[in-house]
N, C-alpha and C positions, 0 to 999 in steps of 0.2 A: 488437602489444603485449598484453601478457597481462589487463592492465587494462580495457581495453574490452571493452563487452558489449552486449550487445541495449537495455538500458535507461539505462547511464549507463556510466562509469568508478569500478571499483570492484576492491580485492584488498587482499593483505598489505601494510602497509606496512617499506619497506625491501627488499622480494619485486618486489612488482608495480608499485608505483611508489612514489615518494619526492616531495621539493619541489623536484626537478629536472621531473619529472613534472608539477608543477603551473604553473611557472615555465614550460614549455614549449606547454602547453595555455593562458594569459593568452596569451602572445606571437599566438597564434594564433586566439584566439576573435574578437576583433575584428572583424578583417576576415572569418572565415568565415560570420559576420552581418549584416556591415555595422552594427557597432554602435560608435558614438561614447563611450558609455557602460556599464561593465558593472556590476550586482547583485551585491554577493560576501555572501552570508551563510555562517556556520559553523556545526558542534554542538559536543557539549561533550569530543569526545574526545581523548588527551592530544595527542596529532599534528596535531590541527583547527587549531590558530592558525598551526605552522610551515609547512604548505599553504595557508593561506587567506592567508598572507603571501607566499611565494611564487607563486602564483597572481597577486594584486594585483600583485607587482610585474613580471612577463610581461605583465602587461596594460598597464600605466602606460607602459612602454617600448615597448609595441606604440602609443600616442599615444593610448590611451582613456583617459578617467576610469574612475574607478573609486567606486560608491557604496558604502560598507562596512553592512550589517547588523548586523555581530556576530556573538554567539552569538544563535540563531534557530531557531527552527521550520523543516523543510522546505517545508509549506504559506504558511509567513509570505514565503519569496521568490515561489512562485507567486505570493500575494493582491498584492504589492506590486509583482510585476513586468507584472499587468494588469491592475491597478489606476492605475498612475504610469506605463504607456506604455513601459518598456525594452525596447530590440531583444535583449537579451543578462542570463544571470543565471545565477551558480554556485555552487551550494550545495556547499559542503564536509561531506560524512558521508561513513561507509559503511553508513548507516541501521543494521538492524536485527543486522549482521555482528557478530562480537567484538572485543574491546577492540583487537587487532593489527591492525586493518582498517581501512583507510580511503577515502578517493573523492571522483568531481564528479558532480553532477547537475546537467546544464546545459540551460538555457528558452530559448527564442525571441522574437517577438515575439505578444504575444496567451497571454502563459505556459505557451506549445506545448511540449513535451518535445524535445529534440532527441536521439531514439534512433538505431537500425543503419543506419533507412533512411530517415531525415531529418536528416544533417546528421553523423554521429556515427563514419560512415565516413568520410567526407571529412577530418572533424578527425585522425583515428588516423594518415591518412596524412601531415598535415601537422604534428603532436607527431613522428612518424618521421622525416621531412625533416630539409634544410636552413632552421634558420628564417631568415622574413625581416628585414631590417635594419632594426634600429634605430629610430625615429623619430628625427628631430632637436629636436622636444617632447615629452617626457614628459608626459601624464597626471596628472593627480594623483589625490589622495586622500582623500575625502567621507567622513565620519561620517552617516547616514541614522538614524533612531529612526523605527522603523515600529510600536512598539506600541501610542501613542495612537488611530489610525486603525483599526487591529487590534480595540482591546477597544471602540471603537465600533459595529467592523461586527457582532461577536458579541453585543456590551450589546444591540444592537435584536431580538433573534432568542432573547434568553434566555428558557431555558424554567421551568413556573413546578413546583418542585418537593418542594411543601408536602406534607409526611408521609412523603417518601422517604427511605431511608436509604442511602448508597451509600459506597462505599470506590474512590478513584482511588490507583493505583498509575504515578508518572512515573517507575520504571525507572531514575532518576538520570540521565536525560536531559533534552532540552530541552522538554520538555511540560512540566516544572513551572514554565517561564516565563512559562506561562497559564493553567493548570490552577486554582490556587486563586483569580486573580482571576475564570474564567469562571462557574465553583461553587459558591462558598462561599458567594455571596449570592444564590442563587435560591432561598431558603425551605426547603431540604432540610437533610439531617444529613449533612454528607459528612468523612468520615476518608482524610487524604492521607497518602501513605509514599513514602519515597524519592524524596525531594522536593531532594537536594543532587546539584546536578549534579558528576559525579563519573564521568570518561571510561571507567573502568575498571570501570565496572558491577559493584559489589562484591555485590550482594543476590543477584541473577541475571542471566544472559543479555538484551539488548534485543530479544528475538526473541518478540513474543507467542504463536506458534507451536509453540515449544516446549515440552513439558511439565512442564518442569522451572520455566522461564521463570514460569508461574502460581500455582506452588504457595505461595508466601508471600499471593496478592492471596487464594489460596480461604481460606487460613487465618485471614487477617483480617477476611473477609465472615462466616464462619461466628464468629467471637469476638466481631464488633462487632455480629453477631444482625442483619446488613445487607442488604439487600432484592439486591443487585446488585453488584457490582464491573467497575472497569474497567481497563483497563492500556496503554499508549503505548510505542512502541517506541523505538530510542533517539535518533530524527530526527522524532520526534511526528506521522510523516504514513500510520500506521498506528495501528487502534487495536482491540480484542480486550477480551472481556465472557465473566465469572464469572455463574452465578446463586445464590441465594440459598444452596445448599449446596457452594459453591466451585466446581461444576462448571463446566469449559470449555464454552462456548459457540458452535459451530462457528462463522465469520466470515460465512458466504454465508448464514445465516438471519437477520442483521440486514437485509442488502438487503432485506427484505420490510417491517420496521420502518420503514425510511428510504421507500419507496415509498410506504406507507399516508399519510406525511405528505403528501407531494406530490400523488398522485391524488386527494384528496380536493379541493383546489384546479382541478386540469389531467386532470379523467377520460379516461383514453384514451390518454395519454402512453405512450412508451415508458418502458422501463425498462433500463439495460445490466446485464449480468448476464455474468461469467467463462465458459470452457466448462465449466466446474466446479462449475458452481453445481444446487445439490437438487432435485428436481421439484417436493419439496416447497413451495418458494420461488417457483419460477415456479407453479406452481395458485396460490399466496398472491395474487400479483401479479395473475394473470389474476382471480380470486376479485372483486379491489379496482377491476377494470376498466381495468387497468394492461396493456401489452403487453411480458413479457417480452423480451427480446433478450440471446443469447447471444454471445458475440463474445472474441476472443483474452484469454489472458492478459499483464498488465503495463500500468504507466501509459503509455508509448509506443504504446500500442495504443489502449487505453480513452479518452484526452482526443479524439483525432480522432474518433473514433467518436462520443464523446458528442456533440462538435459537430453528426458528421453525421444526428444521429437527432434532436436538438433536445432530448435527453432531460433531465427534470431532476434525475435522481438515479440512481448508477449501483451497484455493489457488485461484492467480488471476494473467492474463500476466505482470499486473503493477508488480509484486513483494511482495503486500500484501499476508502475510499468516495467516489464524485465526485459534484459539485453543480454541477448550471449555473450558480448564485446565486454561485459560489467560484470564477468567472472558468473553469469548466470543469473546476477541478480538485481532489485528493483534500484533504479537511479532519478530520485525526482529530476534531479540536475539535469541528465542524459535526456528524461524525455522532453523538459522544458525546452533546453536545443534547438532539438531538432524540431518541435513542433512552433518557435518562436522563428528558426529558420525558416520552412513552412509558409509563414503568414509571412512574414518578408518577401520572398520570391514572388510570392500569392500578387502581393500589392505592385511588388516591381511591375507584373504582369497584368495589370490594370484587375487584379480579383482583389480580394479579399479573405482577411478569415472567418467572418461570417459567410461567405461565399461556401468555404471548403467544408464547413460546419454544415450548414443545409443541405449540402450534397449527401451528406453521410446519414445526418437526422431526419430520415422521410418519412418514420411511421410514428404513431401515438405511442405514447411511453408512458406508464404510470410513474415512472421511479422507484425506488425500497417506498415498500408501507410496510411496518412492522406491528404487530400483535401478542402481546404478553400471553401467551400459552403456557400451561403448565403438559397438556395431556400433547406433544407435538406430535410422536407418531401418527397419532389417530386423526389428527387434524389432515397429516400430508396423507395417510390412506384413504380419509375422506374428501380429498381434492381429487387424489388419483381416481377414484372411481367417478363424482361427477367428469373430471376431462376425459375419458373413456366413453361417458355416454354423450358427450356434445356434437353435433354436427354442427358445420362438416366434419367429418372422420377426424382424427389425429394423423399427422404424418411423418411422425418421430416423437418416440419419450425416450426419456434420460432420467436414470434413477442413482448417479452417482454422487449427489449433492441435493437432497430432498429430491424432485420430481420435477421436472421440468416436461411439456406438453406443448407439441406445432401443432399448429392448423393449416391450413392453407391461408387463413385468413387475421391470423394472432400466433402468441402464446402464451404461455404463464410457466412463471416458476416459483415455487414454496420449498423452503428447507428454512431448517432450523440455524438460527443464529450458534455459532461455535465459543461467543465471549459473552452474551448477552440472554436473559430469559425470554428472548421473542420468537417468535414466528417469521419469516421475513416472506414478502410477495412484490416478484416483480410482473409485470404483463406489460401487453405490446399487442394493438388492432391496426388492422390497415388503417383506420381511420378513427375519429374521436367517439364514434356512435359502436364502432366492434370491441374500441377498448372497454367503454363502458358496460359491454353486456359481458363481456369477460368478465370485468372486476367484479359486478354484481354477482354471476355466477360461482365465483369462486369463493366469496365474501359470504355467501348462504352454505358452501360447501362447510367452512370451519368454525361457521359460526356457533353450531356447542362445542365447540372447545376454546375458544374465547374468553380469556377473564375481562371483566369491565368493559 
């Protein structure tokens, strides 16, 4: 089915699935858990309630209960599904997709992700199947209010943001269901926009990646003369930062922000860190006594991992940031925080966050460039072999998520997009003139496999 993917169930809707689709994955989630009970929270897009209703009732008939969320946060079923003990939890989005999109992202027990290779294959086959019969009891159907408990766990942890001035941008998604209660009273001057949830993301795209995506949060950082901006995507479990002159802020140089709270606590801790992430970031990290760790892209990758390193704080160039304190898992909320606390103290302290930013951002970055590939192996084997012949030597590769390749003097990394038909390429030169002989480099490497 064209919906399934490496990290959830996700596409067009009325394309790649409908509320047959979801109606069919309830029938089935149950039992592929062993879950008596399942977590259904929603977002706000126009398609979310006639999936999240069909969902609920494939489950009911399959003989579980069903606890309803609502409209919700991504993060808020994680906090609430290892927090309250569920075996089973499905968040209805298509997170950061456009408005025609939609999708499950479905937890486990312990708010485990259940992606390709935990649980996600097995379901696709059995959504394909024959379902099975019926229960002779129906399930019913729970109203749950998780946001008391919620603006509790964040009230103990709010940060204190006297003399800051900041501008949140909710995308018209479901971040503004926390956003100004988490904000508005921690001593700062914070300006909120697009704040009505509104499925059709009338302002811009929910994708804080996009370029386009930012250009309203820079304009109103720069009009409101605002230290900072932030921005949510449209399932609030991604989150993306302006600085004081509207510019974008790459995602993987917060990771160092989020670290320095921690290590100062836990010296010596790991740190999880994408294959994609800046050297800059990991020196940061090392700098603070922290042990970087680089590791796959996606949250299906990252929660296990975080488990297995014991890490308490992890980051990713998408915007994903994890916390062990967040039952493991990714909390736009949690990272905004601490990273909004951060620029606060920054400025008490005659800095800034552009300040803390350029400490961290010292080398050339290309950012993602992505390349519609159809032949991908062949493209990463013929990168691997040009980064094998480049001098200076190589001084680390990594083959755990396409191929990633150090110099002394760069790197580059190629793997294959897990939701998408592309190729992806990140790289990083000491300088503007090494990134560019990289990119060129590496841009001749794949170039016959390249469509258009």
């Amino acid at each position: 089915m064209g919906a399934f993917h490496a990290y959830d169930i996700r596409g067009v809707w009325g394309v790649d699935l409908d509320a047959d689709t979801g109606y069919r994955v309830g029938r089935c989630l149950p039992s592929l858990l062993g879950a008596k009970t399942v977590l259904v929270g929603r977002d706000a897009r126009v398609t979310s309630p006639e999936l999240a209703a069909a969902l609920a009732r494939g489950v009911t008939e399959a003989g579980a209960d069903v606890d309803d969320l609502g409209l919700c946060t991504t993060p808020t079923t994680y906090f609430v599904t290892g927090t309250r003990g569920y075996d089973a939890a499905a968040m209805v989005t298509a997170s950061h997709n456009p408005p025609d999109c939609n999708g499950i992202k479905i937890s486990k027990t312990g708010a485990l992700p259940v992606g390709e290779n935990s649980g996600l294959r097995e379901l696709e086959a059995m959504v394909s199947g024959e379902l099975p019969p019926k229960a002779e009891r129906p399930g019913a159907v729970r109203r749950v209010d998780a946001k008391p408990d919620l603006l509790a766990w964040f009230g103990g942890r709010a940060p204190d943001l006297a003399g800051l001035r900041f501008v949140v941008d909710c995308s018209n998604g479901v971040g503004a269901l926390l956003a100004r209660d988490l904000f508005a009273g921690c001593g700062g001057e914070g300006v909120f926009i697009n704040e009505e949830l509104d499925g059709t993301f009338p302002n811009h795209p929910p994708n804080p990646l996009l370029p386009e995506a930012s250009v309203q949060l820079g304009a109103a950082v720069v009009r409101e003369g605002a230290d900072l901006g932030l921005m949510f995507d449209g399932d609030a479990d991604r989150v993306a930062f302006v600085d004081s002159r509207g510019k974008f802020v790459r995602p993987d140089v917060l990771t160092a922000v989020l670290a320095e709270r921690f290590l100062a606590d836990e010296p010596g801790a790991p740190v999880l860190c994408d294959i994609r992430t800046s050297r800059g970031v990991a020196e940061r990290i090392a700098a603070l006594g922290g042990a970087p760790h680089l590791w796959k892209v996606g949250h299906a990758y990252a929660k296990p991992k975080m488990r297995e390193l014991a890490a308490p704080c992890g980051g990713e160039l998408a915007g994903h940031y994890y916390f062990r304190e967040f039952c493991w898992c990714d909390s736009a909320m949690r990272a905004a925080q601490i990273v909004l606390g951060a620029a606060a103290a920054a400025k008490r302290a005659g800095s800034s966050f552009d300040a803390i930013v350029r400490a961290i951002d010292v080398y050339a970055n290309s950012g993602e460039v992505n390349f519609r590939c159809g032949r991908k192996d062949e493209a990463i084997a013929a990168f691997a072999a040009w980064a094998a012949a480049r001098r200076p030597a190589a001084e680390r590769t990594l083959d755990f998520d396409g191929v990633r390749v150090d110099w002394p003097d760069g790197w580059a990394n190629v793997r294959k997009s897990n939701t998408e038909p592309y190729l992806r390429l990140v790289a990083e030169g000491r300088d503007a003139a090494t990134l560019d002989a990289i990119l060129a480099g590496v841009k001749s490497a794949i170039a016959p496999f390249v469509e258009g």
